[in-house]
BAFI-829636 format. One line per 10 residues: number of its first residue (from 1); for each residue x, y negated, z negated of C-alpha. Coordinates in Angstrom, 3 decimals, decimal comma. Example, Ala and Ser with C-alpha at 12.3 -4.5 7.8 and 13.67 -1.06 7.14 Angstrom:
REM BAFI-829636
1	12,300 4,500 -7,800 | 13,670 1,060 -7,140
This chain:
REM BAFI-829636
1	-15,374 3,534 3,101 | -16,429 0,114 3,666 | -18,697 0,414 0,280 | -15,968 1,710 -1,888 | -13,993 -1,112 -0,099 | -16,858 -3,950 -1,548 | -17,198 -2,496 -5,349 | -13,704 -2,692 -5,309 | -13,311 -6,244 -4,121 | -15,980 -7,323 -6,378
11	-14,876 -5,836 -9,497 | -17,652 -3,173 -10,022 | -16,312 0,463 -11,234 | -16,229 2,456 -8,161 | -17,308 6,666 -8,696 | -15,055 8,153 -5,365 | -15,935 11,905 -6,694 | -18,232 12,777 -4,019 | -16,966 10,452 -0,997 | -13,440 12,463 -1,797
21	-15,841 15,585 -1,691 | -16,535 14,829 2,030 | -13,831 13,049 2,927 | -11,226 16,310 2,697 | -13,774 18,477 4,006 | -12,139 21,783 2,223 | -14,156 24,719 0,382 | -11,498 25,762 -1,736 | -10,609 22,168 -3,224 | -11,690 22,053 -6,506
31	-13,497 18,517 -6,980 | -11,930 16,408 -9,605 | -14,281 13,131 -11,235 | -12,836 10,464 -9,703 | -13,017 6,510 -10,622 | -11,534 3,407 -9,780 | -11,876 0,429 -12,715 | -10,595 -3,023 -13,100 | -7,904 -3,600 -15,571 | -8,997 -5,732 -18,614
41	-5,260 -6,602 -20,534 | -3,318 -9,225 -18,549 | 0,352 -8,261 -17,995 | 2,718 -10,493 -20,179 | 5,929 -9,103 -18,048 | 7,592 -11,459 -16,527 | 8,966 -11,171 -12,843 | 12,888 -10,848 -12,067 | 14,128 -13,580 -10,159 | 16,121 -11,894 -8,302
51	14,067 -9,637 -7,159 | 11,045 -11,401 -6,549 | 13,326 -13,772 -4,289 | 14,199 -10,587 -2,439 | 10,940 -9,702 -1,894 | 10,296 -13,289 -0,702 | 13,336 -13,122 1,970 | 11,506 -10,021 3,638 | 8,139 -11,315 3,440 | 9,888 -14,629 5,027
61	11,608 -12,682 7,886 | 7,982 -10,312 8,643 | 6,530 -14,209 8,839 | 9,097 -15,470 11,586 | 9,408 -12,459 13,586 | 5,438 -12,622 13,542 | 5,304 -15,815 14,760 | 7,993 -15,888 17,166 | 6,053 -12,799 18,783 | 2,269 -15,080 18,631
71	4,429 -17,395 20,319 | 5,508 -15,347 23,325 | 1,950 -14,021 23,257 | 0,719 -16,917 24,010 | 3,079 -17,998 26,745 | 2,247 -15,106 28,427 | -1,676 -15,160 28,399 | -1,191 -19,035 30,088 | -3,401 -21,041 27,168 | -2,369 -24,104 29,486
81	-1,950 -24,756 33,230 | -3,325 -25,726 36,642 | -5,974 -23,606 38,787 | -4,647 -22,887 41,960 | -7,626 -22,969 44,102 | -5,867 -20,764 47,215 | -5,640 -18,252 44,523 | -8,057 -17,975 42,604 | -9,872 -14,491 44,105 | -6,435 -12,727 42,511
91	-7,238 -13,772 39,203 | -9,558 -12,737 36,115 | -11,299 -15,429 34,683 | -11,966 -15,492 31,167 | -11,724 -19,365 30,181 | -8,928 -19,669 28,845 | -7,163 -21,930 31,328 | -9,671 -24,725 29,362 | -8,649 -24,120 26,258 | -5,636 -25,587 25,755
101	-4,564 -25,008 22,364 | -6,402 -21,676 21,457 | -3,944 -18,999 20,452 | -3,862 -15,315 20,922 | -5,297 -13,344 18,718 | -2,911 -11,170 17,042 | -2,423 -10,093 13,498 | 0,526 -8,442 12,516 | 0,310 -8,822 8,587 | -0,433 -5,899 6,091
111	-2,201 -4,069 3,548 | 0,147 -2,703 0,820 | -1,261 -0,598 -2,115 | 1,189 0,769 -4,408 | -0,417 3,638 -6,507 | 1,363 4,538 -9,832 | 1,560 7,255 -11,486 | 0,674 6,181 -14,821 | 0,593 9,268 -16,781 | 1,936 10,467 -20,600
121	5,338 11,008 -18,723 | 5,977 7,126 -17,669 | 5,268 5,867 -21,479 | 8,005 7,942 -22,785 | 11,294 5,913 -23,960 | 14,987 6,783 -21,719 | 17,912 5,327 -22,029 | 17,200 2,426 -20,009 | 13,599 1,838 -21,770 | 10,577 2,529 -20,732
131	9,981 3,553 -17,264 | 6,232 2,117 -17,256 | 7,488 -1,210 -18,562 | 10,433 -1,419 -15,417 | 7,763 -0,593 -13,096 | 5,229 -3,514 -14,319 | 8,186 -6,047 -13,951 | 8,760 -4,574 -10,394 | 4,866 -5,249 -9,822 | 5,310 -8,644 -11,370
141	7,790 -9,624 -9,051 | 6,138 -7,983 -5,370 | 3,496 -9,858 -6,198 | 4,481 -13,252 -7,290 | 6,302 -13,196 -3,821 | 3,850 -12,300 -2,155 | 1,334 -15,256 -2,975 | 2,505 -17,091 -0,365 | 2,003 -14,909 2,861 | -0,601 -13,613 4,317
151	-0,092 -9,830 3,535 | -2,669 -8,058 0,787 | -1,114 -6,309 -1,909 | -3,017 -3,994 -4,057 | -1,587 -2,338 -7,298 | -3,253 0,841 -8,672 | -2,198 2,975 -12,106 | -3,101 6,587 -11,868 | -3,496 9,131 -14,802 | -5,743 11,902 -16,016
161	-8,000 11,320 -18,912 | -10,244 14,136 -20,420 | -10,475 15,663 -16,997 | -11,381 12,434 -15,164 | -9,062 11,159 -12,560 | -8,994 7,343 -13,447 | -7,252 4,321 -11,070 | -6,985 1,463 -12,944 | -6,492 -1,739 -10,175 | -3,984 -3,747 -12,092
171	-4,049 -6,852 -9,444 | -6,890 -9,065 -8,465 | -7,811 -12,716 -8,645 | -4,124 -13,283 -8,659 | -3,156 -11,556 -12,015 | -1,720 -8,962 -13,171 | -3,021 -6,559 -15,608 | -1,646 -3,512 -17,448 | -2,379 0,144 -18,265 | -1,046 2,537 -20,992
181	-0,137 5,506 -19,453 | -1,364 8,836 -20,513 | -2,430 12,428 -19,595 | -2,154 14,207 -16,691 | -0,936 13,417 -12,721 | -3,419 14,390 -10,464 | -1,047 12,505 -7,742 | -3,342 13,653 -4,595 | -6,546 12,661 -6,184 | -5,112 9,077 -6,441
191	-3,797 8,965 -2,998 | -6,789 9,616 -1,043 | -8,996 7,489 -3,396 | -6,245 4,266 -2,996 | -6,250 5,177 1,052 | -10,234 5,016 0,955 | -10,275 1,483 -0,654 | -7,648 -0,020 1,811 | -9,510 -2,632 4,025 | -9,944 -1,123 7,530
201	-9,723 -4,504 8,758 | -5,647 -4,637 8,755 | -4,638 -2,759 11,075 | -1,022 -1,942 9,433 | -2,384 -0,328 6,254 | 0,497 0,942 3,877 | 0,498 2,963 1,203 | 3,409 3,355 -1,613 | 3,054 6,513 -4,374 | 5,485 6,061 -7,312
211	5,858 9,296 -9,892 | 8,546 10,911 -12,241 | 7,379 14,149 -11,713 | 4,707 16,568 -9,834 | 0,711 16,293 -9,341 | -0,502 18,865 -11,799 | -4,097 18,750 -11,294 | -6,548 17,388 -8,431 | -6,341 18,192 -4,984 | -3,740 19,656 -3,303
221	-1,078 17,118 -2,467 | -0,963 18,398 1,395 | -4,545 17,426 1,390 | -4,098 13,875 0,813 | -1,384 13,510 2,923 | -3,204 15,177 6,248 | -5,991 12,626 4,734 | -3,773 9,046 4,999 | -2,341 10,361 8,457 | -5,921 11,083 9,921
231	-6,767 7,389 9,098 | -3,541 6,164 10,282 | -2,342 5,310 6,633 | 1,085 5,173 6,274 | 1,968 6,594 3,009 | 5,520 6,888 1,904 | 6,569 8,699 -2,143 | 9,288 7,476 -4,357 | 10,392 9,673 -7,128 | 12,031 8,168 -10,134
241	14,563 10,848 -11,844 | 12,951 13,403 -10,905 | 14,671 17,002 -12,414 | 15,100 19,869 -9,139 | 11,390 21,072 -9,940 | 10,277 17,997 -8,992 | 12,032 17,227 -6,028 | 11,356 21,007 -4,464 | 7,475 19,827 -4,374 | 7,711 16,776 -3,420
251	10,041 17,549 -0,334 | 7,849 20,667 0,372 | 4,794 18,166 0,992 | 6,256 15,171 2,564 | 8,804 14,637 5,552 | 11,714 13,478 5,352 | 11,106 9,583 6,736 | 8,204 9,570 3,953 | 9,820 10,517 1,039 | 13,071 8,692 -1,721
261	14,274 9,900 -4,760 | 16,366 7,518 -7,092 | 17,961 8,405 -9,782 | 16,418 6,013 -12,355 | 13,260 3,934 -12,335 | 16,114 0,753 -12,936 | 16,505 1,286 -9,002 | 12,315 0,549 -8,422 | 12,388 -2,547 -6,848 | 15,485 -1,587 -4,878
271	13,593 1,228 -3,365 | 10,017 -0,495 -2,577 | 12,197 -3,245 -0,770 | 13,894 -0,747 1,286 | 10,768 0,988 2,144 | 8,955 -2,479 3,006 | 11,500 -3,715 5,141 | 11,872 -0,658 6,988 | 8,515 -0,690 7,779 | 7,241 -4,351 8,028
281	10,280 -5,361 10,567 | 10,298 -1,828 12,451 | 9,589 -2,776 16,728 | 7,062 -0,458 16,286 | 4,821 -1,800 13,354 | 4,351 -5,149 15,764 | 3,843 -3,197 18,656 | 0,717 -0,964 16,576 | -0,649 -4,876 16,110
């Protein structure tokens, strides 16, 4: 993982077919070619200002709680004090007494990937435009707010094209690139290979699938779910408008905590802001740190 992890980070086309191969470890999974690229158009959306300033407010927040918790942390672990010498065959000694303004070590920031479905579907023109074009300005605006913390964000677009499974990363070196949607969705094929080039380094690794409708080819969806669980990925789906067909799968493969449906990809950001904040300011995801 660690090698699909480095081609990715320096911008060398990445072939996951066989590593997915392993990886699921099932007979009867048909394998599917599987490649992640770089995106070559920059993005000319713009972010919203409102929501990028929303996304800023709960990056903000996951920054103070942080710190207020590195804080007690350190109080705890005495960086500073006296040695009591009556007392000193009750305690471990590892130092730090002497180092007066060391902190702990603790890192409580996170990996976020949002994967995309990027398929025919997502180009097509609704009502309220084009659903690939609202998502891009969502993008736009996660990550512009997002320059100034400490979390990594990752941005993949998914689709099928003559048979190959392609990811497209549409965010590194601090711009944003685009993607014209086509084909198929082989949703689980794009899961596991966005969960295998999420740095194993963070220890809260998060992963956010967007789609308008079901995987139709690739792997089984269940396998790529048992897959980000078993390397303590949490993965969470939104579906945009999806019809009743749509929704059946979907809530067939995924519980109930990791799964939202809105009714129109308008409510995107909306969503992904919910999700983050449920996550990022949970007790729990500081406690995993």
């Amino acid at each position: 993982m660690d090698r699909i992890k480095e081609a990715v980070d320096h911008h060398q086309p990445s072939d996951l077919t066989r590593a997915i191969a392993l990886a699921i470890e099932d007979p009867e999974a048909a394998e599917m070619e599987t490649v992640i690229k770089h995106g070559l158009s920059i993005s000319d959306v713009q972010p919203d200002t409102v929501q990028m300033l929303r996304f800023q407010n709960l990056f903000s927040t996951h920054r103070h709680q942080l710190r207020g918790l590195q804080k007690k942390i350190t109080r705890k672990r005495l960086a500073e004090g006296k040695i009591d010498a009556r007392r000193l065959h009750h305690a471990l000694l590892d130092g730090r007494i002497f180092k007066k303004k060391e902190r702990a070590d603790f890192d409580g920031s996170w990996h976020i990937c949002i994967v995309a479905d990027a398929s025919a579907s997502m180009g097509k023109k609704t009502n309220g435009g084009r659903p690939w074009q609202i998502a891009e300005k969502t993008f736009a605006s996660l990550i512009s707010a997002g320059l100034k913390f400490e979390n990594r964000i990752d941005i993949y677009a998914y689709c099928e094209d003559g048979g190959v499974c392609v990811m497209t990363r549409l965010f590194y070196d601090n711009t944003l690139y685009t993607a014209i949607p086509k084909g198929r969705t082989p949703s689980g094929q794009a899961i596991v290979a966005a969960a295998m080039s999420l740095d194993s380094r963070y220890r809260n690794r998060m992963l956010v699938h967007i789609s308008d409708g079901a995987a139709n080819c690739g792997i089984n969806m269940g396998l790529a779910i048992d897959y980000c669980r078993s390397t303590d990925v949490d993965l969470f789906a939104i579906g945009c408008g999806c019809n009743i067909q749509t929704k059946d799968f979907l809530q067939g493969y995924f519980a109930s905590g990791q799964l939202c449906f809105i009714d129109d990809i308008v409510s995107l950001p909306t969503a992904i802001e919910g999700q983050l904040r449920l996550r990022m300011l949970s007790k729990r995801s500081f406690l995993a740190s």
